[in-house]
Structures are given as C-alpha cells and as structure tokens.
C-alpha positions in Angstrom: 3.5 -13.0 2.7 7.2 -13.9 2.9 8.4 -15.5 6.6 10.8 -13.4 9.0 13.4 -16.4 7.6 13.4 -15.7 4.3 13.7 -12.4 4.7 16.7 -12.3 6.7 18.8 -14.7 4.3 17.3 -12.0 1.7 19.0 -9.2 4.1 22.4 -11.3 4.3 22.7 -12.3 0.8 22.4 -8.2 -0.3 25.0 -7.3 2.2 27.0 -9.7 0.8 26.7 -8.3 -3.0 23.6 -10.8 -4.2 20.1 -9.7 -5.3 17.6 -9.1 -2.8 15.3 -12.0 -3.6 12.6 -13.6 -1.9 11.4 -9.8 -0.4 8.5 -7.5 -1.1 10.1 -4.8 -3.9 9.4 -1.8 -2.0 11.7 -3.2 0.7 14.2 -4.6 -1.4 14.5 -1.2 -3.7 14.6 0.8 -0.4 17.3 -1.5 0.7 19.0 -0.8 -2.5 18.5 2.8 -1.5 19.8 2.6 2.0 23.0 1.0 0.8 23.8 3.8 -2.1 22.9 6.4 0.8 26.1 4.7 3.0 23.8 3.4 5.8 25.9 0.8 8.2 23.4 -1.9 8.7 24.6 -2.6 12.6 25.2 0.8 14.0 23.7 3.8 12.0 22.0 6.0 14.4 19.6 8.8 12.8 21.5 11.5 13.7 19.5 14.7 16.4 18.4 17.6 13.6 16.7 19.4 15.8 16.5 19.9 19.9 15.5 22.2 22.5 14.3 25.3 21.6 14.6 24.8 18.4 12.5 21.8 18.1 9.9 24.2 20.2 10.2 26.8 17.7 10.1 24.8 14.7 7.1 22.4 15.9 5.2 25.2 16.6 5.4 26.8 12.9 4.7 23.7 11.5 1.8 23.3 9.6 0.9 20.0 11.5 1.0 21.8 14.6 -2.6 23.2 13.6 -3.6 19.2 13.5 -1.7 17.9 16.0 -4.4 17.4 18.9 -6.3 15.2 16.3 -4.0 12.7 15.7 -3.6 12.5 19.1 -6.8 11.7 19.5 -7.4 9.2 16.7 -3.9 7.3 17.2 -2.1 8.8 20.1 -4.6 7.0 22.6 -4.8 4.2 20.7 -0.6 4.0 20.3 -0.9 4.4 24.6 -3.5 1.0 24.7 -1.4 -0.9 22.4 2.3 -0.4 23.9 3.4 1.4 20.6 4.4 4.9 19.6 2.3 7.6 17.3 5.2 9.4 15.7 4.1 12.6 13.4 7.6 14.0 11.2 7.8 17.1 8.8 8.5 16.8 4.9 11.9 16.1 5.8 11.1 13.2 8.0 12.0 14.6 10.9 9.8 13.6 14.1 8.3 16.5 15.8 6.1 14.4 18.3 6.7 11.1 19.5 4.1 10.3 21.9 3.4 6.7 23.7 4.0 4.9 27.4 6.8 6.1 28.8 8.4 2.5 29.1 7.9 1.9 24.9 9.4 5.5 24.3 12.6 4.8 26.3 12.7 1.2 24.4 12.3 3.7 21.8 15.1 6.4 22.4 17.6 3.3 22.0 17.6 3.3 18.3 17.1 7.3 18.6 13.5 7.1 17.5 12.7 10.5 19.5 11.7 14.0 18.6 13.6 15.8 16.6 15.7 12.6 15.0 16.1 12.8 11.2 14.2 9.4 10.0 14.4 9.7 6.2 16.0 6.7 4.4 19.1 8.3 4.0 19.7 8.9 7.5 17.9 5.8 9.0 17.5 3.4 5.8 14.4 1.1 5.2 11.6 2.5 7.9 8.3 3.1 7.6 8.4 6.8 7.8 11.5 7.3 5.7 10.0 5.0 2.9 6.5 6.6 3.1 7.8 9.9 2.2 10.3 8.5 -0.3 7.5 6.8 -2.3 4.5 9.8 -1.2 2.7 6.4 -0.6 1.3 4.8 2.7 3.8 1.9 3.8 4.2 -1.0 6.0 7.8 -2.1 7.2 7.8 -5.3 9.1 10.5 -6.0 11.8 13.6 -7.2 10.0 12.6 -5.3 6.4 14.3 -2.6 8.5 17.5 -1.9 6.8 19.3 -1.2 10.3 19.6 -4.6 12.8 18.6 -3.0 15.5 15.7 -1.6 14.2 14.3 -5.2 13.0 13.2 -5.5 16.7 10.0 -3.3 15.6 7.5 -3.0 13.0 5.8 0.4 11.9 3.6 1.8 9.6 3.6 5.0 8.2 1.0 7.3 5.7 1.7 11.0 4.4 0.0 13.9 5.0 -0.7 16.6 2.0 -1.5 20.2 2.0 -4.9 20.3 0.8 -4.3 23.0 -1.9 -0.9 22.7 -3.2 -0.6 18.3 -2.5 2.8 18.7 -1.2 3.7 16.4 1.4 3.4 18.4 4.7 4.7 15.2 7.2 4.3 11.4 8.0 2.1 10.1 10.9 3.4 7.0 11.8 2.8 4.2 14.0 5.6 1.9 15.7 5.6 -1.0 17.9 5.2 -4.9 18.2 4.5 -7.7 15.2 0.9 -6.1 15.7 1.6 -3.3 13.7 2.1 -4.7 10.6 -1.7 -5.5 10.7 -3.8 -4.3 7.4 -6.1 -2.7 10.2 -3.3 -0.5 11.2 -2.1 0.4 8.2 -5.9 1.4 7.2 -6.6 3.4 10.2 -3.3 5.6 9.5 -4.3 6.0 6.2 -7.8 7.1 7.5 -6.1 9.1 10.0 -3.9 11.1 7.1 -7.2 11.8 5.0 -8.8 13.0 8.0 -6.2 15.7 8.6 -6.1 16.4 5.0 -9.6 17.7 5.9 -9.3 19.0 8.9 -6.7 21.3 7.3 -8.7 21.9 4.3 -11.5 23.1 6.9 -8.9 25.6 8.5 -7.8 27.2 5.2 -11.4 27.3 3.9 -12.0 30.5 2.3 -8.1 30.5 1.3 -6.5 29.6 -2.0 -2.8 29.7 -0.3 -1.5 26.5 0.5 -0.7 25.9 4.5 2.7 24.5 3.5 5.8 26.6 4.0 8.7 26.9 2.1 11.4 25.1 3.3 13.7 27.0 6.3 17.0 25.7 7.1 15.9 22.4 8.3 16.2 21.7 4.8 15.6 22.5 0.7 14.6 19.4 -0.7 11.9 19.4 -4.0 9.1 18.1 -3.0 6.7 16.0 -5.4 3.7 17.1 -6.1 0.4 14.7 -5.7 -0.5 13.8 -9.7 -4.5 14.7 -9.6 -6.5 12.1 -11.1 -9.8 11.2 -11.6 -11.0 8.7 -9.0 -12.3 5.9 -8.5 -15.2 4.8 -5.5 -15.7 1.4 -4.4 -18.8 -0.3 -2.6 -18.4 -3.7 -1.3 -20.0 -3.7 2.3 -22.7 -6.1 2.5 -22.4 -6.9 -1.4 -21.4 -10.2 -3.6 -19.7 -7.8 -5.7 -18.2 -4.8 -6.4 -19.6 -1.2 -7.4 -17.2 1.0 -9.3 -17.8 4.8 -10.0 -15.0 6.0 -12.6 -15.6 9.2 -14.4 -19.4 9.5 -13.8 -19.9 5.8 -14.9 -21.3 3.1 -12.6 -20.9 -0.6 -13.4 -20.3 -4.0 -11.0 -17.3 -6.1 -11.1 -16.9 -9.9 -11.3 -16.1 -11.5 -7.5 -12.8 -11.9 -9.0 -12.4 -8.7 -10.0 -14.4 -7.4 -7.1 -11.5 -9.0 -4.9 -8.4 -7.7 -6.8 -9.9 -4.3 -6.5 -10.5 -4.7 -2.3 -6.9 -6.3 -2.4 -5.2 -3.4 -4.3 -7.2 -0.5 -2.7 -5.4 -1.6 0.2 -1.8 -1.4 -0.8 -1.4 1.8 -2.6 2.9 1.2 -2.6 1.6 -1.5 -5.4 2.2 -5.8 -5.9 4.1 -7.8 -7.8 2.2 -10.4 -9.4 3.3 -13.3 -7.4 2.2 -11.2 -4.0 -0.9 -9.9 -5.7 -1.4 -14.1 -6.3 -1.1 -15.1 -2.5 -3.4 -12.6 -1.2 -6.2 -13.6 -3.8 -6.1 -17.1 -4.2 -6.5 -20.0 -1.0 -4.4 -22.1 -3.2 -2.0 -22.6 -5.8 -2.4 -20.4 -9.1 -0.4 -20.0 -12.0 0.9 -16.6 -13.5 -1.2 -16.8 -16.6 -4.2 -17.3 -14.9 -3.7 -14.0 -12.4 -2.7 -12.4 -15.9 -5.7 -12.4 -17.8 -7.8 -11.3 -14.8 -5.8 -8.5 -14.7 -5.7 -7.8 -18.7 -9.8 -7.9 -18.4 -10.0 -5.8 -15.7 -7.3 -2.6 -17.4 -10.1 -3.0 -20.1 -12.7 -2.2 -17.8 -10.4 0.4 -16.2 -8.0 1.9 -18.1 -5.3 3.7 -17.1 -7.0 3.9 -13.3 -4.8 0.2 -13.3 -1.2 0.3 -13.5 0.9 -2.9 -13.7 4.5 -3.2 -12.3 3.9 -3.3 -9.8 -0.1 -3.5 -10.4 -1.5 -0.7 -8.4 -4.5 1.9 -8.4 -2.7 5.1 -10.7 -5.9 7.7 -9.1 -7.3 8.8 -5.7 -9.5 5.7 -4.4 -12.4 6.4 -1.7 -14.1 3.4 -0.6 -17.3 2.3 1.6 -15.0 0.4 3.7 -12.5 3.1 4.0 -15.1 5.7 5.3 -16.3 3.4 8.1 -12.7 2.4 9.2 -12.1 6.4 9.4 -15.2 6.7 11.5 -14.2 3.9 13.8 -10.5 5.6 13.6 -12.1 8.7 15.2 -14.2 6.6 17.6 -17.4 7.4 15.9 -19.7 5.2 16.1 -22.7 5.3 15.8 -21.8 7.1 12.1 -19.8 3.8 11.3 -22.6 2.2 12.3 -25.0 4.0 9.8 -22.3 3.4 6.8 -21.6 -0.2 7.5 -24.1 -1.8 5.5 -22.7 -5.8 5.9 -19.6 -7.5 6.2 -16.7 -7.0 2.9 -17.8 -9.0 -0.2 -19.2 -11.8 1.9 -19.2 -14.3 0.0 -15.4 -13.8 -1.0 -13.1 -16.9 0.2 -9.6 -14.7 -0.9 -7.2 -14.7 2.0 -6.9 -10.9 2.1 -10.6 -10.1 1.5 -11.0 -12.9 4.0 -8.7 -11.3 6.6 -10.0 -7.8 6.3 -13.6 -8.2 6.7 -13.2 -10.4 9.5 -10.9 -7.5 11.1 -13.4 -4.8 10.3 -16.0 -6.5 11.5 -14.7 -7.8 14.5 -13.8 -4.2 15.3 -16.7 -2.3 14.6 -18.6 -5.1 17.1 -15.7 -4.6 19.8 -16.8 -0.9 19.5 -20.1 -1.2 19.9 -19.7 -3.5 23.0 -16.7 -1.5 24.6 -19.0 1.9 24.2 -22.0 -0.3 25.3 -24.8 2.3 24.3 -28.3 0.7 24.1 -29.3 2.0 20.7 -25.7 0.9 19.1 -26.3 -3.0 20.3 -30.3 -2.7 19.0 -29.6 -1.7 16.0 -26.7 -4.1 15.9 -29.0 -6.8 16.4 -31.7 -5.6 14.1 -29.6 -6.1 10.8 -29.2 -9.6 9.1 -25.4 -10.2 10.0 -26.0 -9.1 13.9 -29.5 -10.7 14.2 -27.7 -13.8 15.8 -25.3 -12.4 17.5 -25.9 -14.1 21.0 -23.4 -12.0 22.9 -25.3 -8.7 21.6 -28.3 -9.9 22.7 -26.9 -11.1 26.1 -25.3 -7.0 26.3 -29.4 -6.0 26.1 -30.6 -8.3 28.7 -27.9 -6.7 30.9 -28.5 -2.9 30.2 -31.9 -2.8 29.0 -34.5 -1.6 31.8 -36.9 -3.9 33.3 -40.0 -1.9 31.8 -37.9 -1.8 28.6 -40.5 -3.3 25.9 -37.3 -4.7 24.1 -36.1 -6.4 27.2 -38.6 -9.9 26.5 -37.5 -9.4 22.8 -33.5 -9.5 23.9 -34.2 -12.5 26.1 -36.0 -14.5 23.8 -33.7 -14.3 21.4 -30.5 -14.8 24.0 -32.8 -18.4 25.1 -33.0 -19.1 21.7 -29.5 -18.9 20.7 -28.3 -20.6 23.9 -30.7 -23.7 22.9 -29.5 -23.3 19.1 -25.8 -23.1 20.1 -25.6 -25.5 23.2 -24.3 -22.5 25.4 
C-alpha cells in the first residue's frame, strides 16, 4: 500500500495543478471530484442539513430507522470498545445517527461529523461515506486520502445499504476513528454488517413487492442508481489449498494463484489497478506481464464476472469467509464456529491472503476465549488447526469441572504442549 508520505506530496502536487500520482485511483478520482465540487481543502465544513425536530422527524421516517437497533448492535458496541464512531447517513449522505464515547464524538463535532451534517463529496470531499455512496461500492479512506486537512487526522470506512426490492441505495453505515480503521477486518465487518440489514429489511417487507425506500422529500431529489443484478459468484476457501467457484450452476477449483487473486479481489469491491493488485499478491518483486496473463487465464475461466480497469468482480460475490465474518460481526458464535471449516487458503504465502486469514482467525479464537463457553473451546480444540492450541487447552483446565471426563484429556494435552514448547 502507498505510505502516509507519499500520499501527502500526492495531495500537494494536485493542489498545486499536477496529476495525482503515487495514490490509490479511487482516492485520487474523488480528489478530482472534490476539487470540480469547489471544496477548500483547509476549512470546508459540511454544512448542518438537518437539526432538531426535523432531524427527529426525518430519522424517524427513514427506512433505516426500522434497522437501526441492529447496527447498533453489530458496530455500535463495537465503535464504543474501540474509541471510534458508528455513523449510519440516508441516500443523500446525511448522518442520522452518530453514536460512539462521548470524548471521540466531541473530537468528532470539530470537523462537524455529527447528526444531521451533509457528508457527501460535494459537501465534505474525499470521505468514506461520501465516496461510498458516490461509487454504490464499500470504501476505505485512510487518514490523509481525506480531501479536507483536517479531516486527515481520521480514517473511516464506509459500505451502502440497498432496499431489498428496488436496490436503491437507502444509506451508508460507516465507521470512523484511529489508523485501526483502515483494517481489511473492518472494512469486512461493515460490509457484513450492510448485507445483514439488507436482510433484516427483506425480512420486514416479506410478503410485500413495494420497495421500503421512499421517494425523495425535500432533503433532496437526486437519481439514484440502481444495483445492476448479476449472476453471482460463491467462493470456498476456508480450510482449502484452493479455491471453489460456483458461477451459473457450474462448480470448478481454481489454481493457488488464481485462488488468491479471487480472495484478494472479493475483498475490494471499489476495484485495483494492476500495480496494487501486484503488492497485495506477490511477497516480492513481479513484473506487469507476469500479473497479466494470470489475469487473461483467469477472464477465460470467468468471463465477464472479471472486469479489468480497474480489475474487479462485475457480479454479487458471497463467500465462505464472508458468512463467518458476518456471524462473528453479530457476535454469533458458536454459528461461525460451525462455518469455519480452517484457516483462508492455508497454504497461500500472498501478503493479503496472508494478512486476512491471520485476522480472521485470530478473531474468531479471541471470541471464543472472550465468550469462554465450554463447548466453543472443545470443539475448538477438537479440529486439526486448534488441536495444539496450548492456551485453549489451558482455558479447559480452568473451567472444566473436576468430575469433567474431558478435564485429564485438557491437562494432558496442556503438559504436553508445555514440554513441546518449553513453556
């Protein structure tokens, strides 16, 4: 990825009349964006669309009012634990809800992220919700790809929400805060989060052809663009050397190499250029043409499903890893648990793959030992990538009873490990 260096020159030289280079395109083209929209890069200030009892009013018609209480739940606690903000904003990015510590949200109020601010890019330039619901595509904006200076102090990460019938954007759900934001694990869990209320609101209107999306009041009259419906695409890689693909009824495995560039690309649905496509694949250096003819096999394999600049996924994408990151998302787990069959493409040594499976495996143990439930750490320890995990089986020797008959299997493996290990 490019350094926070590199990307300020970038920032400098564009002010200045030069080409944005050395940035990730969808920053640079929303920077492009954000200076045609007459943004002032050291003082704009989203201006207050809404307030009082008018905000009430309007909040409470939304659509997203109906799903509110669960993204509390699945990010609003989690944005409380991690001294960041859950934002949730209509179809015209405007934020409805900001909810976090009280100490982050008045850090917050100073660049006017608070309810009822208008964050779209042509009020607030480059941010994560603004740029989400320009591009109808999940987004990460990292600290100084903000447009605004004072802005570049956070980094946030934003995914839309559709109306389950009509696929018109209903709002943004968004999370700001520190450097940890721009994590692929947060970005994935706010993209689980999204699908979830897609679901939930697809539950509420079950019985209903109407869409649950109004037409716009005065707030605003904006088109919006509706979801192109695809066929799509399902991806297995937990526990696997390779790849499973389902595309139009059709099952077939991948190469590693192409098992990778699919993990890598299901993950950034905004799209990559080449080059970053390159970096998050390959541990060291690559040239182009090499990266090129993966990627001319692998459109033979896929058709139009691949797209190339930037190369991205053109259909809806569900994945196994996807499903258990939604289940942890929603603190579920015993039923990530029974979908998490292994650790990502294990035997993958791609820097991204690398990185993600290491993150969701790291957090589905955390869960297990935070919640601390007997059966979760058994069963833990009674597949092949937990069976020698020592601090698992130290967890059982702990909570398991005395007359426990797994209690004499938990210590023997904890002594065993210990001797093993040196610990």
């Amino acid at each position: 990825m490019y350094g926070a260096r590199s990307t300020r020159e970038a920032h400098a030289r564009l002010l200045e009349g030069g080409e944005p280079h050395g940035v990730r395109d969808v920053v640079a083209d929303s920077w492009l964006r954000s200076i045609a929209a007459g943004i002032d890069v050291d003082a704009s200030a989203p201006p207050i669309t809404l307030d009082g009892p008018e905000l009430g009013d309007y909040r409470a018609e939304h659509p997203l009012s109906r799903i509110f209480p669960l993204l509390y739940d699945v990010l609003g606690q989690a944005a409380q634990e991690c001294d960041a903000v859950m934002a949730v904003a209509d179809e015209y990015g405007q934020l409805l809800w900001v909810c976090g510590p009280p100490g982050v949200l008045r850090q917050a109020e100073a660049i006017s992220f608070v309810e009822g601010a208008q964050w779209d890019e042509e009020h607030a330039g480059t941010n994560a919700p603004g740029t989400a619901l320009r591009l109808d595509a999940p987004v990460t904006i990292k600290a100084v790809e903000h447009f605004v200076r004072p802005v570049q102090r956070w980094s946030c990460a934003a995914a839309p929400i559709h109306d389950p019938v009509s696929r018109r954007i209903l709002g943004i759900v968004d999370i700001t805060g520190g450097e940890d934001v721009g994590s692929p694990q947060t970005i994935a869990m706010i993209r689980a989060t999204a699908r979830m209320a897609e679901s939930e609101l697809g539950r509420l209107s079950k019985g209903t052809d109407q869409p649950v999306w109004r037409p716009p009041t005065a707030a605003g009259t904006r088109d919006q663009v509706a979801l192109p419906v695809a066929g799509g695409l399902q991806l297995q890689a937990l526990g696997r050397p390779d790849l499973v693909v389902t595309l139009d009824r059709r099952s077939f495995r991948l190469s590693p190499r192409h098992s990778e560039i699919l993990v890598v690309l299901a993950g950034h649905e905004e799209g990559l250029s080449g080059d970053e496509l390159a970096v998050l694949l390959y541990p060291g250096e690559v040239t182009s043409s090499t990266l090129r003819a993966e990627m001319v096999r692998l459109r033979a394999l896929l058709g139009d499903a691949l797209a190339s600049r930037p190369y991205r996924l053109t259909c809806e994408v569900s994945s196994d890893w996807a499903a258990v990151t939604a289940r942890l998302a929603a603190g579920d787990i015993p039923g990530a648990l029974r979908l998490y069959q292994g650790p990502l493409l294990p035997q993958s040594e791609a820097p991204a793959v690398v990185r993600q499976r290491r993150d969701l495996h790291d957090w589905m143990r955390a869960m297990i030992l935070v919640d601390g439930r007997q059966e979760l750490l058994v069963n833990w320890t009674q597949s092949r990538w937990g069976a020698d995990d020592l601090e698992m089986w130290r967890q059982q020797c702990v909570i398991l009873p005395a007359t426990s008959p797994l209690r004499p299997r938990a210590q023997a493996a904890a002594s065993r490990l210990d001797a093993e290990f040196g610990n």
